[in-house]
C-alpha positions as CSV (number, residue, x, y, z in Angstrom):
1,X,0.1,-15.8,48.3
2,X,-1.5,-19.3,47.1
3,X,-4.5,-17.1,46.2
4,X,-2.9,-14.5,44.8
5,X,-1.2,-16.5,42.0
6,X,-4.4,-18.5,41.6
7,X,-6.3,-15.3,40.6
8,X,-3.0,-14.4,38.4
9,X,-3.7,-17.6,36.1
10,X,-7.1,-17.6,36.2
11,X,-6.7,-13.4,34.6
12,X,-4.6,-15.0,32.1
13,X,-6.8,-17.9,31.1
14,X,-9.6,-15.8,30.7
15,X,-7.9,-13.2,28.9
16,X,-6.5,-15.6,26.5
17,X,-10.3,-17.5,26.1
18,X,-10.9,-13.6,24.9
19,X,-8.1,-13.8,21.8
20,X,-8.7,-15.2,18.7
21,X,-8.8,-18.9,18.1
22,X,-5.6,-18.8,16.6
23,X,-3.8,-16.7,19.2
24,X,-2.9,-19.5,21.4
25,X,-1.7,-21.9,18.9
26,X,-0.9,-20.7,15.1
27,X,-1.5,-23.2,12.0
28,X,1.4,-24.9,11.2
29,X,0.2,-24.7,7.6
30,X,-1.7,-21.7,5.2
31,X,-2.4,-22.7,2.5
32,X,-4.0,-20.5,-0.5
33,X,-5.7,-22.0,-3.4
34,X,-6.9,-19.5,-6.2
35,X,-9.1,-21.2,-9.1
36,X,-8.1,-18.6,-12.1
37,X,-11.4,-17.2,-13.5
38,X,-13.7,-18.8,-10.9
39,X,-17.0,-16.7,-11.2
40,X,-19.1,-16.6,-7.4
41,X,-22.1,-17.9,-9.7
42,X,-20.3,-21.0,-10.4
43,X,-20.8,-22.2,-7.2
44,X,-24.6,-22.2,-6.8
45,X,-24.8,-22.8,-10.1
46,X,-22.6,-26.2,-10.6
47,X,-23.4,-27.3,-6.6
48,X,-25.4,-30.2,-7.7
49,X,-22.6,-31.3,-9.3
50,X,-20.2,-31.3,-7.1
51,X,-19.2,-34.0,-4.7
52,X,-19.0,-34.3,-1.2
53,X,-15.2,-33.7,-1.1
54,X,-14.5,-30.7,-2.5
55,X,-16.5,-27.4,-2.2
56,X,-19.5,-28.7,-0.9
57,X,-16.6,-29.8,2.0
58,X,-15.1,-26.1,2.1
59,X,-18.8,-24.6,2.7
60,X,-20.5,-27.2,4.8
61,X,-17.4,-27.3,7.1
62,X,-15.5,-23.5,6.5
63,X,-16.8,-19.6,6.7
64,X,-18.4,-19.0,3.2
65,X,-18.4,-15.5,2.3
66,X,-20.8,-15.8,-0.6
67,X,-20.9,-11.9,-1.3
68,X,-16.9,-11.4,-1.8
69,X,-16.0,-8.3,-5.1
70,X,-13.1,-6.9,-5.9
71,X,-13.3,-3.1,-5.0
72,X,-10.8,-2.1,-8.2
73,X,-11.6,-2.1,-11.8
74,X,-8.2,-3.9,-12.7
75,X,-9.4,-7.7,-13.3
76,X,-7.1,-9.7,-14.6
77,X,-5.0,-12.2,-13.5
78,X,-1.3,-10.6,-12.7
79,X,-3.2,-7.3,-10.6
80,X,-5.8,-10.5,-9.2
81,X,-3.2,-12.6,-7.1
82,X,-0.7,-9.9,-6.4
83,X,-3.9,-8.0,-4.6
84,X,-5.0,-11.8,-3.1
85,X,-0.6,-12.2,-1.7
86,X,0.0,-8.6,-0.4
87,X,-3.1,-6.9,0.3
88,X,-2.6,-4.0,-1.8
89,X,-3.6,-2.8,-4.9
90,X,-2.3,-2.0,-8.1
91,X,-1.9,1.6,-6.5
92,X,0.3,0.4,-4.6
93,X,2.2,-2.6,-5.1
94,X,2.3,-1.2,-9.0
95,X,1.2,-4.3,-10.9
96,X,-1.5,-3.1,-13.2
97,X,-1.7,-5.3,-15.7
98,X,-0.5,-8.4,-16.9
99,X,1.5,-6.1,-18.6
100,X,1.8,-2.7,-19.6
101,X,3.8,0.0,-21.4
102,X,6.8,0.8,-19.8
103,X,8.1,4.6,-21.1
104,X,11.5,4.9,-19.5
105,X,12.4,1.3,-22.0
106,X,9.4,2.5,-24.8
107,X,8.3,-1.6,-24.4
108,X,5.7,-3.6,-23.4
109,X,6.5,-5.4,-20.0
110,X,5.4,-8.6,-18.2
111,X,4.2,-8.5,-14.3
112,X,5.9,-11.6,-13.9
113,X,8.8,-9.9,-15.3
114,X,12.0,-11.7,-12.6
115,X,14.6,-9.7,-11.4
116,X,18.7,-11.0,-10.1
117,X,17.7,-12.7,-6.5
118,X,20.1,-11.4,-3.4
119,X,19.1,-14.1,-0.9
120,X,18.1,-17.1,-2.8
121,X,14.5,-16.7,-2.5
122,X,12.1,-15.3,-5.5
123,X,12.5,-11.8,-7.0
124,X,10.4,-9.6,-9.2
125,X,11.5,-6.4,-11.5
126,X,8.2,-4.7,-10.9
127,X,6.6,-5.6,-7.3
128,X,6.2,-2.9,-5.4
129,X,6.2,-2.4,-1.7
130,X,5.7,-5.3,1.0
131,X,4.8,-8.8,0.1
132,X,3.7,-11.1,2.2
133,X,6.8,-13.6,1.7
134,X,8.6,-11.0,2.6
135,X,6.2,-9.9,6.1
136,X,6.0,-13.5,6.5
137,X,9.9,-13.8,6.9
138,X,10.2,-10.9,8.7
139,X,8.9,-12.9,12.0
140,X,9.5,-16.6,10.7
141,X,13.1,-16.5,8.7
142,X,13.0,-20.0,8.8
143,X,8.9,-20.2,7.9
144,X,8.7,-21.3,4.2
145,X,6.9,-20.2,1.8
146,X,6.3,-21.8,-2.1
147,X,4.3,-20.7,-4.9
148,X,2.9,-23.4,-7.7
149,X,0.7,-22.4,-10.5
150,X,0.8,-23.5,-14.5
151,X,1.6,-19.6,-15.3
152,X,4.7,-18.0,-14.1
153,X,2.9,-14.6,-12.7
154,X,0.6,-17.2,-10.6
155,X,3.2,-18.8,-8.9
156,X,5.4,-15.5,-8.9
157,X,2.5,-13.0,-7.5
158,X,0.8,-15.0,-5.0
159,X,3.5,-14.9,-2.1
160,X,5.4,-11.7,-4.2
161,X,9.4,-11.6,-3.8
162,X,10.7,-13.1,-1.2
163,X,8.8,-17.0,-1.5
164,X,11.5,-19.1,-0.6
165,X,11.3,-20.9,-4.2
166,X,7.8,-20.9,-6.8
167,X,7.1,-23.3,-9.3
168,X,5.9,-23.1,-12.9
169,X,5.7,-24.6,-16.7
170,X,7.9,-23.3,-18.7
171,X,6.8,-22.9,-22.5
172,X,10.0,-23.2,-24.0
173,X,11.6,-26.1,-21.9
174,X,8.2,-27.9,-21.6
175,X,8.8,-29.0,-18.3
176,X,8.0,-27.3,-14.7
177,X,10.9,-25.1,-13.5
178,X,11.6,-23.4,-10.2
179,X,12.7,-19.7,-9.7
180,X,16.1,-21.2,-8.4
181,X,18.0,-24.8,-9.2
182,X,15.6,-27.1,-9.5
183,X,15.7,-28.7,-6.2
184,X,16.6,-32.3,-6.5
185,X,12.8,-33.5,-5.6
186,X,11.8,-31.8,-8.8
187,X,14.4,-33.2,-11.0
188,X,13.3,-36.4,-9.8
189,X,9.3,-36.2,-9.9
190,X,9.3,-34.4,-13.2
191,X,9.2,-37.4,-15.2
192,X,6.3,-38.9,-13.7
193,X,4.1,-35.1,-14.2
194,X,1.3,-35.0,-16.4
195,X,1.9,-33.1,-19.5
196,X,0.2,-30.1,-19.0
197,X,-1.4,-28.4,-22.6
198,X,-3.4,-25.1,-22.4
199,X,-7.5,-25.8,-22.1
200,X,-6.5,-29.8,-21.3
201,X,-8.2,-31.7,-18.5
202,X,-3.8,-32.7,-17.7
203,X,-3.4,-28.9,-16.5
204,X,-4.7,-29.1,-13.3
205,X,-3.9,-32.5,-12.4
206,X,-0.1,-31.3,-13.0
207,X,-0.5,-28.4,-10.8
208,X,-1.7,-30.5,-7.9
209,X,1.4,-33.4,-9.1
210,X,3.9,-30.8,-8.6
211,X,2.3,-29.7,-5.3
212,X,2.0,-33.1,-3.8
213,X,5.3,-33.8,-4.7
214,X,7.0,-30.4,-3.0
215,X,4.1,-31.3,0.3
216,X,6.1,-34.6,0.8
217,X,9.7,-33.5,-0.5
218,X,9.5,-30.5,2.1
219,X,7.3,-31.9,5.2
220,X,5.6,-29.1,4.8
221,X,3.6,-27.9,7.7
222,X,6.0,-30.1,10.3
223,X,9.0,-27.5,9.7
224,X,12.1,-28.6,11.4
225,X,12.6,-25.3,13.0
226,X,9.1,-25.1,14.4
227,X,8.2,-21.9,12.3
228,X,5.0,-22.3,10.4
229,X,4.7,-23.3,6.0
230,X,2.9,-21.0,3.6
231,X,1.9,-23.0,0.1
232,X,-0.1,-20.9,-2.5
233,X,-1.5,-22.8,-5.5
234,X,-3.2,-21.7,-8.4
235,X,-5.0,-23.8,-11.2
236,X,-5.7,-22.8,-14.4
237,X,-7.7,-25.1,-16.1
238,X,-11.0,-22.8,-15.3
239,X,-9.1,-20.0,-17.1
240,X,-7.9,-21.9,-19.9
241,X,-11.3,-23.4,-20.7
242,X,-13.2,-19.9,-20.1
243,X,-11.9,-17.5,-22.2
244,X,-12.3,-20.3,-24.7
245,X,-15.9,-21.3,-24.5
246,X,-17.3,-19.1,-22.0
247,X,-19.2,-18.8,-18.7
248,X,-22.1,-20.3,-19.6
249,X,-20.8,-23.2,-21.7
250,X,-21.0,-27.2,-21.0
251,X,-17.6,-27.4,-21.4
252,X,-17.2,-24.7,-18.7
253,X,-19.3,-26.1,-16.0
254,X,-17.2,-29.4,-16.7
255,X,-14.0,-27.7,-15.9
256,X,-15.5,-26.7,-12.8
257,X,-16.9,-30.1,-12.0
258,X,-13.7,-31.4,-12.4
259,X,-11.8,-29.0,-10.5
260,X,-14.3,-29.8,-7.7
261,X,-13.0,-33.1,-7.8
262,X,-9.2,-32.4,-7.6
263,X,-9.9,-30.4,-4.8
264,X,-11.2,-32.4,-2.8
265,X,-8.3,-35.1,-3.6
266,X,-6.1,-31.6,-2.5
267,X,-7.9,-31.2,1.2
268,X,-7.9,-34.7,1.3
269,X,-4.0,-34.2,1.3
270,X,-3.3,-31.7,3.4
271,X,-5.5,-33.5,6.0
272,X,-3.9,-36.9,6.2
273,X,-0.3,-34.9,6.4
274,X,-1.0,-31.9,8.1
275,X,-4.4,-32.2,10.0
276,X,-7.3,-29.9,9.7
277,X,-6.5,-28.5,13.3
278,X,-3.1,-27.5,12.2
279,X,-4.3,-25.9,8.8
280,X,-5.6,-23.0,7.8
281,X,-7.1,-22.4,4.3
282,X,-8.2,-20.2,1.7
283,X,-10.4,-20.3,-1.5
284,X,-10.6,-17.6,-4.0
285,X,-10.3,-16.9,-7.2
286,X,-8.1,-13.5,-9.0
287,X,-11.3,-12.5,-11.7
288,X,-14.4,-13.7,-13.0
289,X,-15.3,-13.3,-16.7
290,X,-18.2,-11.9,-19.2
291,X,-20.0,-14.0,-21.2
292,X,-19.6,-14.7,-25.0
293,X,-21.0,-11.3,-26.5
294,X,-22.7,-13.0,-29.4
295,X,-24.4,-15.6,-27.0
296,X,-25.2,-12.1,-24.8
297,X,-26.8,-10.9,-27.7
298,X,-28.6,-14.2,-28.4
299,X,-30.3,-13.9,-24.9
300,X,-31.5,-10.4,-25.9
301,X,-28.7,-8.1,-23.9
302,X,-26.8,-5.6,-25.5
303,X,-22.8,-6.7,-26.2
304,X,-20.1,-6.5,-28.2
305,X,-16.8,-6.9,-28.9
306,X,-14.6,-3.4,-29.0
307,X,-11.4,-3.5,-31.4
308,X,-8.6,-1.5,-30.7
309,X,-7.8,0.1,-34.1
310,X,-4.3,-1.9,-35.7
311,X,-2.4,2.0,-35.7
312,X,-3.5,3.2,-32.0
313,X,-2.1,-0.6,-31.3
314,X,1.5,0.1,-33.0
315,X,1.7,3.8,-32.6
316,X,-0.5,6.4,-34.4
317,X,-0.1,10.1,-34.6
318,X,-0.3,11.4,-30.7
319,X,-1.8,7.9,-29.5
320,X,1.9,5.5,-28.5
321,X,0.3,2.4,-27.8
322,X,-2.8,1.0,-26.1
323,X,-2.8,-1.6,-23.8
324,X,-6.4,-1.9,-22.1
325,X,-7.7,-0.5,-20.7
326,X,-5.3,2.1,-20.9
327,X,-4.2,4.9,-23.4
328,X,-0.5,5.9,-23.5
329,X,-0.1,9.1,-25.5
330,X,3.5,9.6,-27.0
331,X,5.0,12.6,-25.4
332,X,7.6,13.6,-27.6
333,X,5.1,14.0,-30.5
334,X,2.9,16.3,-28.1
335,X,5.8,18.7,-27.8
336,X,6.9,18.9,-31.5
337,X,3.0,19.9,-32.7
338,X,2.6,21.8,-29.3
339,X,-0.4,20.1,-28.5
340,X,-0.7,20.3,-24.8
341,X,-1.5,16.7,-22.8
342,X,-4.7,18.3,-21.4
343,X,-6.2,18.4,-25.1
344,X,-4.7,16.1,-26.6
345,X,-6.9,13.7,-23.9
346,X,-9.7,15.4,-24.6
347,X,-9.6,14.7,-28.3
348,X,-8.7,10.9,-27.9
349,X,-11.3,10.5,-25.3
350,X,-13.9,12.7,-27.7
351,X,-12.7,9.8,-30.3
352,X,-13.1,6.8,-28.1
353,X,-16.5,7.6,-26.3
354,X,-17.7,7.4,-29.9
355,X,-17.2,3.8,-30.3
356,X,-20.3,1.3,-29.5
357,X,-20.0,-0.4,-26.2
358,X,-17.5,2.4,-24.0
359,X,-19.3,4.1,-21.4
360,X,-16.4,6.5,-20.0
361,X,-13.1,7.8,-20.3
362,X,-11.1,8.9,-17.8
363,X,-8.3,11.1,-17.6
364,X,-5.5,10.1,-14.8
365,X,-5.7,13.3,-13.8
366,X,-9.3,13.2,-13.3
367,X,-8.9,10.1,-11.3
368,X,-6.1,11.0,-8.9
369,X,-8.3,14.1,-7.9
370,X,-11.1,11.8,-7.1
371,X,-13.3,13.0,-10.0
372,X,-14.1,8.9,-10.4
373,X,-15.0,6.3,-8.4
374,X,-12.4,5.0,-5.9
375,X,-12.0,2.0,-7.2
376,X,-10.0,3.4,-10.5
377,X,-7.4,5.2,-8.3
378,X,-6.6,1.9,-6.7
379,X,-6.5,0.4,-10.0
380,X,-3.4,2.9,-11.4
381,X,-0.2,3.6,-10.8
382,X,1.5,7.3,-12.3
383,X,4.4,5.7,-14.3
384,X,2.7,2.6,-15.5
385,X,-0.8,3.0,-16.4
386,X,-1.8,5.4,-19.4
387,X,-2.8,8.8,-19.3
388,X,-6.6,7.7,-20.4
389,X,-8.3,4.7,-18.8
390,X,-11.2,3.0,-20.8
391,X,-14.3,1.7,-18.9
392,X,-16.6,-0.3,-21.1
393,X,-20.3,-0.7,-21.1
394,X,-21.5,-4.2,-19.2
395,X,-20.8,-7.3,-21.0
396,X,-18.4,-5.4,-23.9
397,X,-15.1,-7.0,-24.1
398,X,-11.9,-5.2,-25.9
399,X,-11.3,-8.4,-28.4
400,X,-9.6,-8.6,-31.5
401,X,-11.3,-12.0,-32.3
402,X,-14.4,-13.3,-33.4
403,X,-14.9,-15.8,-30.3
404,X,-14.2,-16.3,-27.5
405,X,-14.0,-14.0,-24.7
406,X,-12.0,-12.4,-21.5
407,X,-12.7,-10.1,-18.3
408,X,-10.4,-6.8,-16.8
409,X,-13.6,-4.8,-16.6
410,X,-15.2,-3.3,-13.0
411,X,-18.2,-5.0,-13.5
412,X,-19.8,-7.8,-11.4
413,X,-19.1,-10.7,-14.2
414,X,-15.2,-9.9,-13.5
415,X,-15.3,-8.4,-10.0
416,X,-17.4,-11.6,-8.0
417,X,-15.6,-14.5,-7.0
418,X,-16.0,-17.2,-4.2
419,X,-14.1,-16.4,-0.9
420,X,-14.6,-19.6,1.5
421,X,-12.0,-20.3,4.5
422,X,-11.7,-23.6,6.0
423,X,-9.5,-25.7,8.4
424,X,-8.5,-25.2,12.1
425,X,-11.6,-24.6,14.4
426,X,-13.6,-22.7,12.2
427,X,-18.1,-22.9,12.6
428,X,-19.4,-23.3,9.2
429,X,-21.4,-20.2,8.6
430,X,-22.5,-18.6,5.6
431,X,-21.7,-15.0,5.3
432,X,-23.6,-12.5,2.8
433,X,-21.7,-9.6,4.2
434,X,-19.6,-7.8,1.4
435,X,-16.1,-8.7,1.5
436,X,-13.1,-7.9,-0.6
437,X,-10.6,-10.2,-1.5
438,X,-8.5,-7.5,-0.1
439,X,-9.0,-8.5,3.1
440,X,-7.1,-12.4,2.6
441,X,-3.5,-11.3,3.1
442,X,-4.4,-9.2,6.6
443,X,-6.8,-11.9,7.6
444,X,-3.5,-14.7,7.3
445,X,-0.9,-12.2,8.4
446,X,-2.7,-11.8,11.9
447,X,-3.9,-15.8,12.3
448,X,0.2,-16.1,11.7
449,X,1.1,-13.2,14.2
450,X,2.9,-11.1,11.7
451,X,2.3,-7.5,11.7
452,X,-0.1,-6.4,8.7
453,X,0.7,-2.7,9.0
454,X,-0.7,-0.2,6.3
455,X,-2.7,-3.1,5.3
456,X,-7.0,-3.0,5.2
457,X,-8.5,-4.8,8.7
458,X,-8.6,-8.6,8.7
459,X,-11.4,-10.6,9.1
460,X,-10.4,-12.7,11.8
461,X,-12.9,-11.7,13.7
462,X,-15.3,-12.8,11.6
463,X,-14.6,-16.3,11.4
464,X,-16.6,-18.2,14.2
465,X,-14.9,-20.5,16.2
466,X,-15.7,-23.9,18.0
């Protein structure tokens, strides 16, 4: 009998030596940190001037995936952290753009757009499907889950509805708000904030204020009830400063370098109040971006800068509006010159492939019968994008200004970002393997035990452990 049971435990122990690292004993804390419009290049590019603290930290101690693309053409930063959150694209979970034109209300609508809460917790009026606040609650209901960013669709999108409360500034008030009441840690840490302003080196450092002050407020990662925290941060400095000056600026690499820093204040954090062995981490970022066009041209490449004409912008003839990269014909004009939609896309995309710097025009139709690459039909949803999509040449930008410059393009300058995870028992390793930020919500879903149904496979079992 004695031997019997013996071989009974020893079957379990080896069986359980055979699960995942995380199987036996779940973080107590995940923690997502998304650096808006961090190109992969940055990396090797700025490493010499990092410190020891904060990326150089993440890759000498986590799994670095240095080959991670977004596999959709839809590159910005609403359709970039909903994707990052739920695992889904803009196919499915339906958030395209930052915004788009909505033809049921004939206006232009915001992805952070909020929406009446039932519960308490965070609600959005255009999310689609399952997020993962609301997977993660589905096995933890008293787990928690917060969202902090300097944008509102940041902190909204990451964790999608259901995040028990997410944090952001608020233009109008000038002051960081919460998707509820403010909770009465907030009311009293506000005055001590930095005062954030767009592009300033105080935008980041207010992010991470508001985060350390909801960390210690909340005890996050020591939840009363036992149930694990989720805390998903985004900065926005990089962003800010990019679009502004550029990848390949001095005052870009700065940002970075400074970011570097605040991170590794950030892990420094969550170490001394969680523990690395309790923690589990992810680094990403939602896009990258092109360079300057004119200092593109400079360098001998061929760029440019494509203007949406003012009327197709407003409403001209059969064109409704354009938001890109997509073309929304107007419907009711079609039917009172009987002009069918099949050739009235054919002569706007005649028109458009005529302009300098667009390499195709699709049709939606053309995309949904998988006349395209895949990676447009995950980048649309029937409803909500147009009926013509607009891919431009490499290192073109749609830009109604004379400097400066932005990303939303399927091209590697917008689609390659760092993917690095980090914290409990993970070998450092440095994986070249190509990897889609896709993967992130899956990969967190299964280290927590929560059921990532309908979702792409993780890559837990990727990640070497000691």
């Amino acid at each position: 009998m004695l031997r019997r049971c013996f071989s009974i435990v020893l079957l379990v122990l080896l069986v359980l030596g055979a699960l995942p690292v995380f199987a036996a004993a779940g973080p107590r804390l995940v923690v997502v940190i998304i650096a808006d419009q961090m190109r992969a290049d940055y990396i090797p590019r700025f490493e010499m001037d990092f410190s020891t603290r904060g990326f150089r930290r993440l890759m000498h101690e986590g799994i670095y995936f240095s080959s991670a693309a977004y596999d959709y053409g839809a590159t910005k930063t609403g359709p970039g952290h909903a994707l990052i959150g739920s695992g889904t694209y803009p196919s499915e979970n339906g958030i395209v753009g930052n915004e788009w034109f909505d033809r049921a209300s004939s206006q232009t609508v915001a992805c952070g757009d909020l929406a009446p809460s039932v519960d308490g917790r965070t609600a959005l009026a255009w999310y689609k499907g399952k997020s993962f606040a609301q997977r993660f609650h589905a096995v933890y209901p008293q787990g928690r889950i917060y969202g902090v960013s300097h944008k509102a669709r940041s902190a909204l999108l990451l964790g999608g509805p259901g995040q028990d409360d997410a944090f952001w500034w608020d233009s109008k008030e000038k002051r960081y708000r919460a998707f509820g009441p403010d909770p009465q840690w907030l009311k009293k840490a506000r005055p001590g904030f930095p005062r954030p302003t767009a592009g300033g080196e105080d935008v980041d450092v207010s992010i991470l204020a508001v985060t350390r002050a909801l960390m210690e407020a909340e005890h996050l990662g020591a939840n009363p009830s036992g149930q694990p925290d989720v805390l998903m941060v985004s900065f926005s400095e990089i962003d800010y400063v990019g679009h502004q000056h550029g990848p390949d600026a001095p005052e870009t690499r700065m940002a970075v370098v400074r970011f570097d820093r605040l991170l590794g204040h950030f892990l420094d954090a969550l170490e001394a109040q969680v523990g690395k062995d309790h923690l589990l981490l992810v680094m990403t970022s939602d896009h990258g971006v092109t360079p300057i066009p004119e200092i593109a041209k400079q360098n001998g490449l061929s760029a440019g800068r494509v203007k949406i004409p003012l009327t197709w912008l407003t409403g001209w003839g059969i064109v409704q509006t354009v938001r890109p990269p997509f073309i929304y014909l107007n419907e009711n004009k079609l039917r009172e010159r009987g002009i069918s939609l099949q050739q009235a896309e054919q002569d706007i995309k005649r028109k458009v492939l005529a302009w300098e710097g667009v390499q195709a025009v699709y049709t939606e139709a053309e995309i949904l019968n998988g006349q395209t690459p895949a990676l447009f039909r995950r980048s649309i949803d029937t409803g909500r994008s147009g009926d013509l999509y607009v891919v431009l040449k490499p290192r073109y930008i749609f830009s109604e200004k004379s400097s400066g410059t932005t990303h939303g393009q399927p091209t590697p300058d917008d689609q390659n970002v760092p993917l690095i995870f980090w914290g409990q028992n993970l070998k450092p390793e440095v994986l070249k393997s190509a990897v889609s930020p896709a993967a992130i919500a899956p990969t967190l879903l299964e280290a927590l035990h929560v059921p990532a149904t309908n979702l792409r496979p993780s890559l837990l079992k990727k990640l070497s452990r000691t």
